[in-house]
Backbone bond lengths (Angstrom), bond angles and torsions (degrees), N, CA, C in turn:
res aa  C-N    CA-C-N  psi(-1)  N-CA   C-N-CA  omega(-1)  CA-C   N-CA-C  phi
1 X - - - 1.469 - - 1.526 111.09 -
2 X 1.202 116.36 -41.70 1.587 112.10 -172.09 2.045 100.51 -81.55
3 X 1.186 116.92 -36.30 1.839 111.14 169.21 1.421 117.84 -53.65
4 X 1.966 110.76 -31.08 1.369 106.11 179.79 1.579 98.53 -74.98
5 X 1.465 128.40 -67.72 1.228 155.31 170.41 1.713 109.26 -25.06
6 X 1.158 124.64 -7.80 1.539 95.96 -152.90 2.203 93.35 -111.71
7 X 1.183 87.21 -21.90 1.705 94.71 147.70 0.829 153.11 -30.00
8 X 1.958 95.56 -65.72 1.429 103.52 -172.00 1.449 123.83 -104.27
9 X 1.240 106.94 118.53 1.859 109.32 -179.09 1.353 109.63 -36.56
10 X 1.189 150.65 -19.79 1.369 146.75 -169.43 1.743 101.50 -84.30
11 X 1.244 122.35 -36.98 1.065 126.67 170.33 2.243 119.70 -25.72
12 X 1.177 103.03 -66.25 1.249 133.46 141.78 1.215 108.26 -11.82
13 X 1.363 109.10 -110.44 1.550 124.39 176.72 1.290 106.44 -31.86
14 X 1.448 129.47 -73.08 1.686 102.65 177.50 1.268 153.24 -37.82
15 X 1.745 105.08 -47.70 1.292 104.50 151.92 1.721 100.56 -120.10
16 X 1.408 113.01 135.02 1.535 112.43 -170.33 1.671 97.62 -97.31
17 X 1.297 116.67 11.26 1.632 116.95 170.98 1.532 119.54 -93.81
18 X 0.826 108.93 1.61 1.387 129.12 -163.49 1.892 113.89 -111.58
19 X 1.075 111.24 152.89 1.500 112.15 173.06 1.831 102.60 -150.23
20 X 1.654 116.23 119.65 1.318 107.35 148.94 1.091 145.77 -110.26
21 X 1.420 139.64 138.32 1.321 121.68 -159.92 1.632 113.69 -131.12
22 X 1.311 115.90 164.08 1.845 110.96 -178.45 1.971 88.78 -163.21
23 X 1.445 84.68 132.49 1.626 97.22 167.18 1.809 88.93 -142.33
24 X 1.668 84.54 139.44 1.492 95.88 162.02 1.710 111.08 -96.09
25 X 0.633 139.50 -33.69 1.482 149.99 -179.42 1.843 110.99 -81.75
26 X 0.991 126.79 116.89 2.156 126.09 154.07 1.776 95.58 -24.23
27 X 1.106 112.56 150.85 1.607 113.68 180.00 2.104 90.45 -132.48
28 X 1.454 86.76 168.08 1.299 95.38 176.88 1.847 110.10 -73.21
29 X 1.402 112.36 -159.21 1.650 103.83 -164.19 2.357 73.14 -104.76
30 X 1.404 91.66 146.39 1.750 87.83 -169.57 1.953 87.84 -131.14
31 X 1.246 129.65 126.40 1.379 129.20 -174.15 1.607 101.73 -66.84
32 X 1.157 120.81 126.66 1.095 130.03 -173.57 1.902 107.62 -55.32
33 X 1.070 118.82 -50.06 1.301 122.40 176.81 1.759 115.15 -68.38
34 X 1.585 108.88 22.18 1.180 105.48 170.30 1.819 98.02 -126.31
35 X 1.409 107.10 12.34 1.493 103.35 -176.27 1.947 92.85 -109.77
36 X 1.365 94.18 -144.20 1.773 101.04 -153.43 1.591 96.99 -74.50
37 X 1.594 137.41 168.16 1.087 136.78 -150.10 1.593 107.51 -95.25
38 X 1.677 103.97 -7.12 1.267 131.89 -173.83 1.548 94.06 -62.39
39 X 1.200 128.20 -64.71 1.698 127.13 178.47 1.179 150.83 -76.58
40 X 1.569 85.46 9.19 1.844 112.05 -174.42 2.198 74.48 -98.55
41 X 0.717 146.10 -2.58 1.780 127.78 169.89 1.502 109.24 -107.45
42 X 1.022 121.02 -169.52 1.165 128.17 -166.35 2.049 108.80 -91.64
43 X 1.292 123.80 99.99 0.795 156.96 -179.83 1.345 143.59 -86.63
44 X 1.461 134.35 120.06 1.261 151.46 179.00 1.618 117.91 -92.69
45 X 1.463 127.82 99.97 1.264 108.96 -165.73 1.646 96.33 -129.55
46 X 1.960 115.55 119.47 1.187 103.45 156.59 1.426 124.71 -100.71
47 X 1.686 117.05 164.02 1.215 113.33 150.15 1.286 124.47 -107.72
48 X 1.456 112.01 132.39 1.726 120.46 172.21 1.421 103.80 -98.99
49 X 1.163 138.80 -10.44 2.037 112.35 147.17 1.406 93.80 -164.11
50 X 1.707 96.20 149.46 1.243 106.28 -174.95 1.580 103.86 118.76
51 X 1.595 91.83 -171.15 1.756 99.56 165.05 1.692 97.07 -156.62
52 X 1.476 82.12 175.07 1.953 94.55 -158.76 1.614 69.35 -124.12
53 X 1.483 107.79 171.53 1.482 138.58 102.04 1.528 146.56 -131.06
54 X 1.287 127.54 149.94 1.215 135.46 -165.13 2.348 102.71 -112.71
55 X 1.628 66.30 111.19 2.298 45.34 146.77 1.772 113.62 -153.81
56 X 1.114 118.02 174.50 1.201 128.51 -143.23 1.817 95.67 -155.54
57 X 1.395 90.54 86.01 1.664 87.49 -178.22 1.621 112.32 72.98
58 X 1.520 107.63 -139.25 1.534 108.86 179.65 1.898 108.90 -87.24
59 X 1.331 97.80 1.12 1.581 91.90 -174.42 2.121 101.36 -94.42
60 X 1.062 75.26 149.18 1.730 99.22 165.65 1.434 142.11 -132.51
61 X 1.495 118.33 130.51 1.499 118.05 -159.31 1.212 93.53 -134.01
62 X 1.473 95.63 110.97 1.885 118.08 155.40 1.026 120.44 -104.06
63 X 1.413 103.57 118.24 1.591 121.46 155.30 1.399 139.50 -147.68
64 X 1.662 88.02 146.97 1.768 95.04 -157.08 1.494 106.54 -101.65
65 X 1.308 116.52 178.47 1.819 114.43 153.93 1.386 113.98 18.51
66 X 1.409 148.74 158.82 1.191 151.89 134.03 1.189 103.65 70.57
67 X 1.588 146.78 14.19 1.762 150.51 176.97 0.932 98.37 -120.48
68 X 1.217 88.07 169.01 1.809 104.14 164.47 1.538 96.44 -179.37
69 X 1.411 93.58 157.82 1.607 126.12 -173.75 1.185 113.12 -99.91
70 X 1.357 128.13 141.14 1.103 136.97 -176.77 1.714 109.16 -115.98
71 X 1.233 129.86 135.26 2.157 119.25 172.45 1.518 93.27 -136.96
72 X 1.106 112.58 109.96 1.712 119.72 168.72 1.042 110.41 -65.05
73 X 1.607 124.29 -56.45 1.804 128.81 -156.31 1.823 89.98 -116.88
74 X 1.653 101.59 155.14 1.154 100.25 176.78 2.100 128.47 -75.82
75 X 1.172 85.54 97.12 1.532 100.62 -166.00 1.376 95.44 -65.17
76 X 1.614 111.92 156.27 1.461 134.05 157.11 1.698 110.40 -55.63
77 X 0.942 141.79 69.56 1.696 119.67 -157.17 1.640 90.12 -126.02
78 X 1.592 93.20 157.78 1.398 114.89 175.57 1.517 115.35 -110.73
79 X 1.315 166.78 66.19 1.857 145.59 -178.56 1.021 127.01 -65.48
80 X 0.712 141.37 151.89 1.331 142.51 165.59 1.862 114.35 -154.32
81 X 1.334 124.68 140.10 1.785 144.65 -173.26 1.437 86.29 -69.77
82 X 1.528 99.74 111.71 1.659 94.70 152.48 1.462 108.96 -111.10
83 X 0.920 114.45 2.29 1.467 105.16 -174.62 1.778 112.34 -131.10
84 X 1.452 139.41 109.24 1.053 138.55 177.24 1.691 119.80 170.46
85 X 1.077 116.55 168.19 1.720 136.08 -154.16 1.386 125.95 -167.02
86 X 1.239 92.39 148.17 1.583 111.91 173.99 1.840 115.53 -28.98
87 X 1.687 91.50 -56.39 1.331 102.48 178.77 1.850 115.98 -99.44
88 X 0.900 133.41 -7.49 1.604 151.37 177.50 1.495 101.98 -133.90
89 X 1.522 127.11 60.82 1.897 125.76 159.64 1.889 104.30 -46.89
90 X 1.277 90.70 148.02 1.398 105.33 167.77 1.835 108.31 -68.63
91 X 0.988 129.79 125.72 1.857 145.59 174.48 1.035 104.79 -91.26
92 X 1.209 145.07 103.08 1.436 126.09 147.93 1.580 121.46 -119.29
93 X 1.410 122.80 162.04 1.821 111.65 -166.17 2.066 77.93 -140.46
94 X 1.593 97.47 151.12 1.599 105.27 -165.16 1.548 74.62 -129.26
95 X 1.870 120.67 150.86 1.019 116.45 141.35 1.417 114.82 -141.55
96 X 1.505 119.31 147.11 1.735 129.54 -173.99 1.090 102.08 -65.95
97 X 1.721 109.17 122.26 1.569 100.35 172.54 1.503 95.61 -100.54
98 X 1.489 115.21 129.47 1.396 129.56 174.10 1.452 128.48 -77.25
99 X 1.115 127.25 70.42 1.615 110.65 -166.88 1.440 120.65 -58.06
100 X 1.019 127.53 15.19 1.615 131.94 171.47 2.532 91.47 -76.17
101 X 1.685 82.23 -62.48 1.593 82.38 -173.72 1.752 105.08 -65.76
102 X 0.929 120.75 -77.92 1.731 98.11 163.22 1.337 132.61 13.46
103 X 1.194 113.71 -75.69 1.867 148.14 -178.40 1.670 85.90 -50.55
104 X 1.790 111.30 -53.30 1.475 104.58 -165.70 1.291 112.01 -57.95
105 X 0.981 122.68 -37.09 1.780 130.54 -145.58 1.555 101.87 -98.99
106 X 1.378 108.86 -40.02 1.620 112.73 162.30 1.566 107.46 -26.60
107 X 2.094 89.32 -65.97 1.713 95.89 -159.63 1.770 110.77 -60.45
108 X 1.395 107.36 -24.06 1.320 91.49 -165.30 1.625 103.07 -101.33
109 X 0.765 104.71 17.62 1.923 102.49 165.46 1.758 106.80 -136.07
110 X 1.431 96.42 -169.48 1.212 108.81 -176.84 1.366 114.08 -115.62
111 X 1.334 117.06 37.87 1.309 105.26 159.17 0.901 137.17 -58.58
112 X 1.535 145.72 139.62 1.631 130.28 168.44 1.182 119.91 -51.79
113 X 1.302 104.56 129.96 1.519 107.11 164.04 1.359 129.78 -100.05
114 X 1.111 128.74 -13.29 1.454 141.08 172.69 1.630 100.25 -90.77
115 X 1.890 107.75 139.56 0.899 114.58 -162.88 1.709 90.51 -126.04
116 X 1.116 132.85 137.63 1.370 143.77 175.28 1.764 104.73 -67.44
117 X 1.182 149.12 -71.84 0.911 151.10 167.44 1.738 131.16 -80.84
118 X 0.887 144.63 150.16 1.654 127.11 177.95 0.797 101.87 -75.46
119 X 1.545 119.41 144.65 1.258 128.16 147.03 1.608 132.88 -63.78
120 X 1.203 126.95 140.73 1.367 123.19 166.50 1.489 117.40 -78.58
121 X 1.654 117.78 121.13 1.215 135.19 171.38 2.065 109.67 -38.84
122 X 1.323 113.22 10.76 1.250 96.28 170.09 1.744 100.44 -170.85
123 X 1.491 105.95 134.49 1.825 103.97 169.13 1.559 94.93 -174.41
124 X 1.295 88.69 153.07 1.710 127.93 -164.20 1.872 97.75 -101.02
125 X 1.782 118.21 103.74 1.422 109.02 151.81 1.422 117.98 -118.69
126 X 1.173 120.94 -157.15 1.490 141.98 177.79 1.413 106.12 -108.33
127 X 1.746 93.18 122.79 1.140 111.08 163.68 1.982 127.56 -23.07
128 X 1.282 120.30 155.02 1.146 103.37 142.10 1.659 122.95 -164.22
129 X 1.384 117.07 146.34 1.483 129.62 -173.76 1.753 110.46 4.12
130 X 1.552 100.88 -67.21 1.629 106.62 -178.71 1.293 121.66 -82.96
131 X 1.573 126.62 2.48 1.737 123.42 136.98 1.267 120.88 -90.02
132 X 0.971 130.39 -39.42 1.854 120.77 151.76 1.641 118.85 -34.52
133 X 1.312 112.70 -34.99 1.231 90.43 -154.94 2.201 103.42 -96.59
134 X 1.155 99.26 -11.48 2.039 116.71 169.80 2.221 87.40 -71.57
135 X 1.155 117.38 -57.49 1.471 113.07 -169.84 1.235 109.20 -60.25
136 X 0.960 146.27 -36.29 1.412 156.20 -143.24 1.596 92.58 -107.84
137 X 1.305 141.98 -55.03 1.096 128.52 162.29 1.989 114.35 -62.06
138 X 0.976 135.75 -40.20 1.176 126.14 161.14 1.179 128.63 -39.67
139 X 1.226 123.62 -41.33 1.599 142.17 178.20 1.217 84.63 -63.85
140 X 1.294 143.00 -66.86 1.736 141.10 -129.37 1.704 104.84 -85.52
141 X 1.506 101.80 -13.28 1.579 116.60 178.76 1.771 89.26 -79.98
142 X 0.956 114.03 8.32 1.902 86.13 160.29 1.207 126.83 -124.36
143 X 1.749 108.49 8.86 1.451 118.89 146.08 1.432 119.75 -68.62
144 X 1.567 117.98 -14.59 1.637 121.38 -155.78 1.823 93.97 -134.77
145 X 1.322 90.93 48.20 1.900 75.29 173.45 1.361 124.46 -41.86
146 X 1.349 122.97 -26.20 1.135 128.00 -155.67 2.023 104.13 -72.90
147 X 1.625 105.81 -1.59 1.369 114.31 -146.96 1.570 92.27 -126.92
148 X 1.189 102.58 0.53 1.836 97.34 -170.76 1.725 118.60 -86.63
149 X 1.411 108.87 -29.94 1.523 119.60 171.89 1.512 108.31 -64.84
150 X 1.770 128.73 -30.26 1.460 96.25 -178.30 1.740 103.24 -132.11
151 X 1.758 103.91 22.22 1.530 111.10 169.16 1.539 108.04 -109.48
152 X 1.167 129.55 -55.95 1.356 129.29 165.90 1.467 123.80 -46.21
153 X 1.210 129.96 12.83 1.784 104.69 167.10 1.844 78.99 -118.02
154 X 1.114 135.08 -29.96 1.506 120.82 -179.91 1.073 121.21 -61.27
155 X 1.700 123.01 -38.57 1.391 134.71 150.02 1.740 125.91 -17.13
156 X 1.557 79.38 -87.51 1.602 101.93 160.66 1.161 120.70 -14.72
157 X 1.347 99.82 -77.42 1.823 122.10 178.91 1.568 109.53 -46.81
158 X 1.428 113.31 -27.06 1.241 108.87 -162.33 1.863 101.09 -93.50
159 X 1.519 117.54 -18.69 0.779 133.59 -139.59 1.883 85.50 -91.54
160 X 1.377 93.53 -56.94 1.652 96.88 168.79 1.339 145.51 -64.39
161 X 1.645 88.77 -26.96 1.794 97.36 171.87 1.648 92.13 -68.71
162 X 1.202 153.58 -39.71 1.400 138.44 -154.74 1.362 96.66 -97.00
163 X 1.354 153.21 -4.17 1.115 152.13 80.94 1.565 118.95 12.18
164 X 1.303 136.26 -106.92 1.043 154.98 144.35 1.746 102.91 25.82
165 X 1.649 81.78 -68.77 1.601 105.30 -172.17 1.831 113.30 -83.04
166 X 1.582 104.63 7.37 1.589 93.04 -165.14 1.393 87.38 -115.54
167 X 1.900 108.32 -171.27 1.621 120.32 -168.64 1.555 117.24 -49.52
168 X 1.287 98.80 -14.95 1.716 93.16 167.23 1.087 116.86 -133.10
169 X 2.010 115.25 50.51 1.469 110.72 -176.88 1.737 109.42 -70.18
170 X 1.349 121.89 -20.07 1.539 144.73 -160.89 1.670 90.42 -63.21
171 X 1.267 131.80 -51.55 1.600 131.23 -139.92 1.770 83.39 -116.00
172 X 1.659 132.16 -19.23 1.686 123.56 172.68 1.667 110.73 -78.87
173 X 1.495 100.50 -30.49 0.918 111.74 174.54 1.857 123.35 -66.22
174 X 1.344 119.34 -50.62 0.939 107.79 154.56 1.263 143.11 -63.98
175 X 1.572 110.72 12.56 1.357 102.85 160.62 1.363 135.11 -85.68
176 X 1.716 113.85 -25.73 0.878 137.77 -172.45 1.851 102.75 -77.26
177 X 1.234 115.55 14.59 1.442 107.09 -154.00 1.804 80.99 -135.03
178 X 1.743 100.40 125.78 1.447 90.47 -175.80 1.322 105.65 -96.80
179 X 1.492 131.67 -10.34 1.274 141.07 160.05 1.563 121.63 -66.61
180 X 1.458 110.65 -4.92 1.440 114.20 -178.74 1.932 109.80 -62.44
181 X 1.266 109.32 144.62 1.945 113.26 161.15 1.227 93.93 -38.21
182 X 1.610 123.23 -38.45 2.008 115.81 -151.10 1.295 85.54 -67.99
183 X 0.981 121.76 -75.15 1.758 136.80 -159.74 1.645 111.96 -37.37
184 X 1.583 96.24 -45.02 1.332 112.97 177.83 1.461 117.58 -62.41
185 X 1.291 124.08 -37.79 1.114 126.41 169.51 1.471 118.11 -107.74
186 X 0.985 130.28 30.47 1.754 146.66 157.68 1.539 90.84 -85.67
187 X 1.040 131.54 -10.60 2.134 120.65 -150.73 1.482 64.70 -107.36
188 X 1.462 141.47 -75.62 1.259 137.90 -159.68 1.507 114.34 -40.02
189 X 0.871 97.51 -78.75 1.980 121.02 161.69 1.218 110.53 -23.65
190 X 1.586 129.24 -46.69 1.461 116.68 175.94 1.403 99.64 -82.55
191 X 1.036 143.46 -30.11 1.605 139.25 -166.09 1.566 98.92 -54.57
192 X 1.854 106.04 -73.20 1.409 129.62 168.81 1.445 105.63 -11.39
193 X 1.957 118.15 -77.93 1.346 104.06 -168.03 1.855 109.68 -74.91
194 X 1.082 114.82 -12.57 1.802 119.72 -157.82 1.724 92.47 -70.79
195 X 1.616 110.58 -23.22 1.591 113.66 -156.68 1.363 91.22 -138.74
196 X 1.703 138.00 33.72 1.307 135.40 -168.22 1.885 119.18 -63.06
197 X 1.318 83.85 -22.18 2.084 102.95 -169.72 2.018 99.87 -80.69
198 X 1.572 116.66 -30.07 0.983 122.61 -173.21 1.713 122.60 -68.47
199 X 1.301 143.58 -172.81 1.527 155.37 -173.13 1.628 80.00 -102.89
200 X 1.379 118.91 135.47 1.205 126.46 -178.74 1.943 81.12 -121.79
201 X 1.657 99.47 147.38 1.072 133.60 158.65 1.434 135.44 -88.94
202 X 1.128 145.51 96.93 1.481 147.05 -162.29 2.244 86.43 -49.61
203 X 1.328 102.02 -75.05 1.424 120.64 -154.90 1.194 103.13 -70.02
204 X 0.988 147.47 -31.91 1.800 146.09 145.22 1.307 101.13 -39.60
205 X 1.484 129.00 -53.16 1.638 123.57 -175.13 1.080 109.44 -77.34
206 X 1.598 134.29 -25.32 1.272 117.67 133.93 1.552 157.44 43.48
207 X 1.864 71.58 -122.63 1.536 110.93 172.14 1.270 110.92 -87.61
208 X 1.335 136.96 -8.55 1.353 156.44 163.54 1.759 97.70 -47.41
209 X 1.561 101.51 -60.03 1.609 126.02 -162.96 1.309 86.68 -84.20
210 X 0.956 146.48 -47.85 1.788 141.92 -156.77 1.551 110.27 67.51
211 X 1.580 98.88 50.16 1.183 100.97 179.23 1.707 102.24 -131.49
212 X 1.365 132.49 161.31 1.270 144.34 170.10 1.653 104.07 -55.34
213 X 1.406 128.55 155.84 1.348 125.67 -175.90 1.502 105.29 -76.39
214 X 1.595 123.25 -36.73 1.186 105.11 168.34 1.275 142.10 -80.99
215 X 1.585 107.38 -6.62 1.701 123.61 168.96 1.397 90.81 -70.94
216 X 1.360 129.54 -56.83 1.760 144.91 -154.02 1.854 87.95 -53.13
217 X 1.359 115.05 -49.05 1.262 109.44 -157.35 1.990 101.39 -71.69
218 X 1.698 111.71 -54.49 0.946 125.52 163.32 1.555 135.69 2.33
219 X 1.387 88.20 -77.21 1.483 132.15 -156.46 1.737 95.63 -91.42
220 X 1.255 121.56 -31.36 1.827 118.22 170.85 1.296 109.71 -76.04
221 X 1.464 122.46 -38.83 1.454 120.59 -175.92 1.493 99.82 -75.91
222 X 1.096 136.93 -59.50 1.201 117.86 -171.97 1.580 115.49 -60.89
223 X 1.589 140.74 -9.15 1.418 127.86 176.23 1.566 106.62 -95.53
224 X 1.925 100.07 -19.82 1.624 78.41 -164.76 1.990 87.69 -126.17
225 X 1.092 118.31 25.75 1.360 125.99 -158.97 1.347 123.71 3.25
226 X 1.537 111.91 45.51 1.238 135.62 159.84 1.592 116.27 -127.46
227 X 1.385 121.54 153.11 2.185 146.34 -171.77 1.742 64.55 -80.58
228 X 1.539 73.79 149.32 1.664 96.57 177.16 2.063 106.04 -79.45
229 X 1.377 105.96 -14.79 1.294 94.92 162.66 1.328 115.61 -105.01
230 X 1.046 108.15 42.61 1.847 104.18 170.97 1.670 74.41 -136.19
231 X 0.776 134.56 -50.12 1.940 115.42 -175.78 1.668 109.83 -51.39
232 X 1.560 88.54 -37.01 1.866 75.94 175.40 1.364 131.89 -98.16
233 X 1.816 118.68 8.85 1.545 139.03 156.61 1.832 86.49 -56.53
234 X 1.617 110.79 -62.91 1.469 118.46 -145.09 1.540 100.17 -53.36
235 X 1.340 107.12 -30.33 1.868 117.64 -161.34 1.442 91.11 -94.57
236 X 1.520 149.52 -16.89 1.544 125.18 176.08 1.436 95.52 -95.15
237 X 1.529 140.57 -28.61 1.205 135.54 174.78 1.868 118.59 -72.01
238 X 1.116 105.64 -25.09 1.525 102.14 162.73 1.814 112.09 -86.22
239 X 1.139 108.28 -33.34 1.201 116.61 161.94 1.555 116.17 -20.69
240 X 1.469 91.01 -83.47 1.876 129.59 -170.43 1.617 89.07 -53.89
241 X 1.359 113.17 -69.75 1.673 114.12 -173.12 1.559 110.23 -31.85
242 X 1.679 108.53 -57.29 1.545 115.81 177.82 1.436 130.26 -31.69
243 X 2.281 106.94 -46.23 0.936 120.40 168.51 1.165 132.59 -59.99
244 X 1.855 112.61 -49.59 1.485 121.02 156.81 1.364 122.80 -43.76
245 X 1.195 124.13 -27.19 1.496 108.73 -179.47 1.694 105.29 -93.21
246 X 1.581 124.80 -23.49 1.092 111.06 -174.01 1.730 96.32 -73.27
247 X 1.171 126.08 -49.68 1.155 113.87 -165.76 2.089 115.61 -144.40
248 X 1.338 134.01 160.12 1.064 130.19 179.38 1.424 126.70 -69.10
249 X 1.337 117.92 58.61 1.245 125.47 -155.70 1.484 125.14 -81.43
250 X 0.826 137.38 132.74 1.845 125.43 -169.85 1.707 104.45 -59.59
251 X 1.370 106.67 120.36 1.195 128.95 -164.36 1.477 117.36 -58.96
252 X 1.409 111.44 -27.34 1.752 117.23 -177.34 1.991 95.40 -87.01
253 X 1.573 107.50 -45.45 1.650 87.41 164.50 1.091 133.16 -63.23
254 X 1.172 117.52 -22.64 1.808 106.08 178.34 1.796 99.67 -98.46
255 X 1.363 120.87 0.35 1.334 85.62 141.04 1.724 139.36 -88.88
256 X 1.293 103.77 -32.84 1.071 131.22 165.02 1.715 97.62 -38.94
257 X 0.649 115.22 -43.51 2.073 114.87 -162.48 1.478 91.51 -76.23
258 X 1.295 107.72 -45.60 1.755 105.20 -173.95 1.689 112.28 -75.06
259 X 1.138 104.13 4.24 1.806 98.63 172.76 1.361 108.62 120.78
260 X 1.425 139.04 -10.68 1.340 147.99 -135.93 1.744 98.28 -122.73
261 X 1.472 117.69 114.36 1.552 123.97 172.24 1.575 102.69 -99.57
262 X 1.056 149.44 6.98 0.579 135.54 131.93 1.518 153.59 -93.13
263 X 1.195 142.85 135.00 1.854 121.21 -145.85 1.435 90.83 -85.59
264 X 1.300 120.63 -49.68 1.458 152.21 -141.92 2.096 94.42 -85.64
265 X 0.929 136.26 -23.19 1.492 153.13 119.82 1.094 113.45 -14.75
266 X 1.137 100.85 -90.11 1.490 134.14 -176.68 1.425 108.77 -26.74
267 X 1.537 107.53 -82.79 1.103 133.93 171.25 1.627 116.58 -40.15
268 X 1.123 111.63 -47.47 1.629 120.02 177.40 1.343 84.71 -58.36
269 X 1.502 132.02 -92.68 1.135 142.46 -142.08 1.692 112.47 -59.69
270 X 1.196 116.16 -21.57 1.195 125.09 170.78 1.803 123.07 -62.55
271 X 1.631 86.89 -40.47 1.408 110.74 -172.54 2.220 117.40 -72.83
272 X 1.629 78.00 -31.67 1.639 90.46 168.60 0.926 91.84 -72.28
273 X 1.405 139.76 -90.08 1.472 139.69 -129.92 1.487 102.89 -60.50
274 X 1.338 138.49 -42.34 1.649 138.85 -169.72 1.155 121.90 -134.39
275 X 1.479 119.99 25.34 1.436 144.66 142.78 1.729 97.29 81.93
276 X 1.003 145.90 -23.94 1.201 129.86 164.41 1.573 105.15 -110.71
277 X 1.592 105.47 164.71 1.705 123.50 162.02 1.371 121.14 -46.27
278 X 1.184 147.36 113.40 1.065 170.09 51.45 2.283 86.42 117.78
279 X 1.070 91.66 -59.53 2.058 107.84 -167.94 1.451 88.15 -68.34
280 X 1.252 112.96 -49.03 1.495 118.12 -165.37 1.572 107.79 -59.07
281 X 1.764 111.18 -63.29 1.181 99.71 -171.70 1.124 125.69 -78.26
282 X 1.819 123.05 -3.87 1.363 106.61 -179.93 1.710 106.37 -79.99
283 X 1.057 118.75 -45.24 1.677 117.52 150.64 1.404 105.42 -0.75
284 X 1.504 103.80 -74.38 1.966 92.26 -160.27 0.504 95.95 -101.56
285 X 2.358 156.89 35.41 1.215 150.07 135.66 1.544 94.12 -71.60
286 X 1.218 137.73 -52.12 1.769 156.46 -178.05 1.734 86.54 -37.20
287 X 1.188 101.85 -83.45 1.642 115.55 -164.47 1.344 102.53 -56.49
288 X 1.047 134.01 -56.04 1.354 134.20 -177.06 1.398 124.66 -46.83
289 X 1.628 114.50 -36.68 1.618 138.21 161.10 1.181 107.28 -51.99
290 X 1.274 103.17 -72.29 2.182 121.01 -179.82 1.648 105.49 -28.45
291 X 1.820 112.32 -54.52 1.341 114.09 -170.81 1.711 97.63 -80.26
292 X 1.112 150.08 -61.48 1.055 125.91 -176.11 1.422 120.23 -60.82
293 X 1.584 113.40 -30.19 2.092 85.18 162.50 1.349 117.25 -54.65
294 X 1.110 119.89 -54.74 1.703 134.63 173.35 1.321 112.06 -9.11
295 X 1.441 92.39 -63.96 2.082 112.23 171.01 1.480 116.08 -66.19
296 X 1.263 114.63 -15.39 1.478 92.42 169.94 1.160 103.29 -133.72
């Protein structure tokens, strides 16, 4: 369903919670906030063949077949297909986790809501039998449009309570919770990228969070296990990358646009984070795009 599906733009439009995807070819690492608007929120992504990876700073999350990834807050992240073919394409299905519906299902059951430890804004588990089997009927609602206005939000719902209740009910759960640290520091996190080019303030981000500067500091590393100024290096360098691949842009302006007076900065810091110079790699992010439209 998702190889027939992952084609067709209507897919989308039917259910707009949903994302399907198919590459025959490994793709380069592509910043998530330069793909569909679906993965810049807090997100559920499986794969049914193949393998992904995600990384997030120095950390890395692989997963193949039968996993899936979970991102509560909008992380700095990079993906990219490592695994797929002509004859075995990479599958993958994305779904929006909504914390409005969340919040609902909290109120009307008894799940716990207090979590003993924080959760981290991002982790990779294994599938299982009773979340496969709510997805797998969701998918099939886009042979039956006619069935999606009063089968798809029960789905959904169902899709999250086993969620809720599964290896990362702790970090779904705090979404639904507007008093959660997560929530509290998602308000920070959107400021960060909304104003990424700007002088960021520790104590404005803060009081932003309504948290003490040393909870504020605390409480960010553990969701996004990055200093709020290394989350916002991560967000002008995916930024800048974004630009390089859309277009050949003079390299000291698009750093400069992302917040950066210095080129020679820039460039250094660019060069750590994605192993070549800034000219260089949007070059083979450019070419690398060209050949995978080609392929599909």
């Amino acid at each position: 369903m998702i190889a027939r599906h992952a084609e067709a733009p209507q897919a989308h439009r039917l259910l707009p919670i949903i994302m399907v995807a198919a590459s025959n070819l490994p793709t380069p690492p592509f910043a998530y906030m330069a793909e569909p608007a679906l993965l810049a929120e807090p997100t559920f992504g499986l794969v049914a063949q193949g393998a992904k990876r995600v990384v997030l700073g120095n950390q890395v999350f692989d997963y193949a077949a039968g996993q899936y990834l979970i991102f509560s807050v909008d992380l700095p992240l990079s993906g990219s297909v490592v695994q797929a073919s002509a004859t075995e394409p990479f599958l993958g299905f994305g779904l929006k986790l909504k914390p409005d519906v969340i919040a609902a299902l909290l109120l009307e059951t008894s799940a716990p809501r207090k979590v003993k430890t924080e959760p981290p804004g991002i982790a990779v588990s294994d599938l299982t039998d009773d979340l496969l089997d709510p997805i797998v009927r969701l998918l099939r609602l886009l042979d039956r449009p006619e069935d999606v206005a009063v089968l798809a939000p029960a789905i959904e719902r169902e899709i999250l309570w086993r969620l809720i209740n599964g290896a990362q009910g702790a970090m779904v759960r705090q979404l639904g919770l507007a008093d959660s640290r997560m929530t509290q520091i998602g308000r920070a996190i959107r400021w960060i990228r909304d104003h990424h080019a700007e002088t960021v303030r520790i104590e404005d981000l803060a009081n932003m969070a309504g948290m003490s500067l040393t909870s504020f500091h605390r409480h960010f590393l553990g969701v996004t296990s990055l200093s709020p100024l290394q989350f916002q290096k991560q967000i002008r360098l995916q930024e800048a990358r974004s630009r390089l691949l859309l277009s050949s842009q003079d390299v000291a302006a698009v750093g400069f646009a992302v917040g950066y007076d210095s080129p020679s900065q820039f460039s250094r810091e660019y060069r750590r984070l994605f192993g070549a110079p800034p000219g260089q790699d949007g070059e083979r992010l450019r070419r690398s795009k060209e050949l995978s439209d080609a392929a599909h």
